[in-house]
C-alpha positions, -999 to 999 in steps of 0.1 A, spaced: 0 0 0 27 22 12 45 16 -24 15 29 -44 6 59 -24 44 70 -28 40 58 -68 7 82 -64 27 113 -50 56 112 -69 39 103 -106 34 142 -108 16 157 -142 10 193 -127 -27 187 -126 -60 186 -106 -74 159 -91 -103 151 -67 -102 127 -44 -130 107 -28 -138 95 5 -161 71 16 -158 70 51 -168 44 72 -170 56 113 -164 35 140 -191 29 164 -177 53 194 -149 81 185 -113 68 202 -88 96 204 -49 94 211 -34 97 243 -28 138 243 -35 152 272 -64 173 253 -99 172 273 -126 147 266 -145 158 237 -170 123 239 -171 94 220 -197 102 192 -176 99 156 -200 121 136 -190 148 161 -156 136 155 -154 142 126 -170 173 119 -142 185 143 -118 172 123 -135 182 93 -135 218 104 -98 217 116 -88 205 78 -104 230 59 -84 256 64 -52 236 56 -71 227 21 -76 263 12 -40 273 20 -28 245 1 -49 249 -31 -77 226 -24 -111 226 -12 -139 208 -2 -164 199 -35 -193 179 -19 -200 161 12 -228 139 24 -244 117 49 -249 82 29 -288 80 35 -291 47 8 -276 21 -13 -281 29 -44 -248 20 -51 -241 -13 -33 -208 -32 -43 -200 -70 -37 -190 -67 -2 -218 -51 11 -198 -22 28 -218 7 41 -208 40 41 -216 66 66 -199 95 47 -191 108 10 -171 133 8 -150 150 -20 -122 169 -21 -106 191 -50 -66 196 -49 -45 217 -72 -18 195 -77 -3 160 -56 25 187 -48 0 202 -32 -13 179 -10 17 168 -5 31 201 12 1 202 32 5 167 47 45 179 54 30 215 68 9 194 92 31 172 103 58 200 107 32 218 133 22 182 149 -12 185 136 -11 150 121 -32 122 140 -44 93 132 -78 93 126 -93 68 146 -135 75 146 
């Protein structure tokens, strides 16, 4: 996995690309160990928070949000039968980009791994 994400970042054509997430939320939110107060366990608060937090680093980098959705069907249903609790999609100016966002965020310590 690790191989084609790098493959992914460093295949660079100067271009746009979106990116979609289907997002599947665990059942209760489980943050790291950081010292920063409770915030509950319910991951569609979660992640709002976090969704609110990224923004900003999106717009400074080039991206943006396009569309974002509660899943309310299955009008699409593949052969494993996931379900979705999230859609959401994201535009980005360029992998470099991204790419300088993910290193800005990690240079501040703002990377975590989402766990909800």
């Amino acid at each position: 996995m690790a191989a084609l994400y790098l493959a992914f970042l460093f295949w660079y054509g100067g271009r746009e690309f979106w990116m979609v997430n289907l997002i599947k939320l665990r059942e209760k939110a489980l943050y790291p160990e950081t010292g920063v107060p409770a915030w509950g366990d319910d991951p569609m608060e979660a992640n709002a928070r976090y969704s609110r937090a990224m923004v900003p680093w999106l717009l400074k980098h080039g991206g943006h949000p396009i569309f974002g959705t509660v899943v309310a069907g299955r009008f699409i249903d593949d052969a494993r039968g996931e379900a979705w609790d999230q859609v959401l999609a994201v535009r980005y100016r360029s992998r470099r980009d991204m790419l300088r966002m993910v290193i800005n965020l990690a240079a501040v310590g703002a990377l975590l791994v989402v766990l909800w």
